[in-house]
C-alpha positions as a printed NumPy array, in Angstrom:
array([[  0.   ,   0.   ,   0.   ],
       [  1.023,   3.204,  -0.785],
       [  2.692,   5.857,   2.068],
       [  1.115,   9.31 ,   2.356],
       [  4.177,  10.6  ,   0.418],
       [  3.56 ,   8.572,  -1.981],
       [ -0.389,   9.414,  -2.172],
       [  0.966,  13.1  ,  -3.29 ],
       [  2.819,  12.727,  -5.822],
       [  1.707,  12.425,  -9.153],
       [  2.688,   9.91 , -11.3  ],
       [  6.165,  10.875, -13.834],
       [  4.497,   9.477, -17.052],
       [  1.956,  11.148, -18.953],
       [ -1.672,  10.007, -17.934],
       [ -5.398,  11.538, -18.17 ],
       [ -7.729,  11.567, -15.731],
       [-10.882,   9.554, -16.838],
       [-12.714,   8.723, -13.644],
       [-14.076,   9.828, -10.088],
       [-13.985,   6.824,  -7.785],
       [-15.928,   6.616,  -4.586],
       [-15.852,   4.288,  -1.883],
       [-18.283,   4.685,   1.404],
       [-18.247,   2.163,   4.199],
       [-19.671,   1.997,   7.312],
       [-18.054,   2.044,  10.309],
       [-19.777,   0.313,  13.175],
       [-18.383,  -1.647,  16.862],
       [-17.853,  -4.814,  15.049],
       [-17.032,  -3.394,  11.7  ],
       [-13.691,  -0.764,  11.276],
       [-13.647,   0.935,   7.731],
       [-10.133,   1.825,   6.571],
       [ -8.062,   2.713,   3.574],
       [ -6.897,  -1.182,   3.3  ],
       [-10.583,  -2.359,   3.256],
       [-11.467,   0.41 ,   0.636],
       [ -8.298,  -0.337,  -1.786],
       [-10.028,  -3.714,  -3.575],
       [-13.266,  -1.506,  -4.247],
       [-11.48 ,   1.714,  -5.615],
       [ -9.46 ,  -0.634,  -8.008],
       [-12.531,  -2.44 ,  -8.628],
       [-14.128,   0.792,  -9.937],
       [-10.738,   2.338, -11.365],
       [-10.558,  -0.963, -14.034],
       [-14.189,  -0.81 , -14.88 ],
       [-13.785,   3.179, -15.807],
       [-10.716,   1.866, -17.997],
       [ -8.169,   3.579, -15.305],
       [ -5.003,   1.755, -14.963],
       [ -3.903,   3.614, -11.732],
       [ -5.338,   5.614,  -8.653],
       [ -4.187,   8.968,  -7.705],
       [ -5.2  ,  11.692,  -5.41 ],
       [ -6.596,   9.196,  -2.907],
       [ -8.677,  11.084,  -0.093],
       [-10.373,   9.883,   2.993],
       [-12.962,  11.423,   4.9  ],
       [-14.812,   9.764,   7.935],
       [-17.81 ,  11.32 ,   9.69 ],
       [-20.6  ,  10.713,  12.727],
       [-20.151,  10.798,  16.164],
       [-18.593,   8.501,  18.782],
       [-20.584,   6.035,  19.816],
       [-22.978,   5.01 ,  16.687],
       [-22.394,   4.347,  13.121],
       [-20.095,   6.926,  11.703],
       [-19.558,   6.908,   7.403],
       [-15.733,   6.6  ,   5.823],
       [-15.597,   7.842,   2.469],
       [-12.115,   6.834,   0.031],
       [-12.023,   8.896,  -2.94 ],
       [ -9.694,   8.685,  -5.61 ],
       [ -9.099,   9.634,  -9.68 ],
       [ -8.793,   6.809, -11.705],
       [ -6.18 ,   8.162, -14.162],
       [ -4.978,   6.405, -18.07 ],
       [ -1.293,   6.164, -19.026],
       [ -0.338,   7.729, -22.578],
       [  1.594,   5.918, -25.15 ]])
């Protein structure tokens, strides 16, 4: 899995961006959301939009303490160049 430097960068080859990939999961006390659990279903979506790599990978959690509480991944699904 990628480091947060990593997660910055941008790649050194030429690519386009041709998707928006979203990933929500709920976080409960028996089930723990995190960027490891959410990395299958963003490449999942990232080879059905034709991507061949993930950039600019964000995540997001909200709720409160105690009760369900949402994590959201979101990433760009970007296409090398020849």
């Amino acid at each position: 899995m990628p480091d947060s430097r990593s997660r910055r960068r941008s790649p050194q080859k030429v690519f386009e961006r041709v998707s928006w990939l979203d990933v929500h999961i709920e976080r409960t006390g028996f089930a723990q959301g995190d960027l490891e659990s959410a990395i299958p279903e963003l490449k999942k979506q990232a080879c059905l939009s034709g991507a061949n790599a993930i950039i600019e990978i964000q995540e997001r959690s909200t709720g409160f303490r105690f009760e369900n509480r949402a994590y959201h991944v979101t990433a760009t699904g970007i296409k090398f160049k020849d």
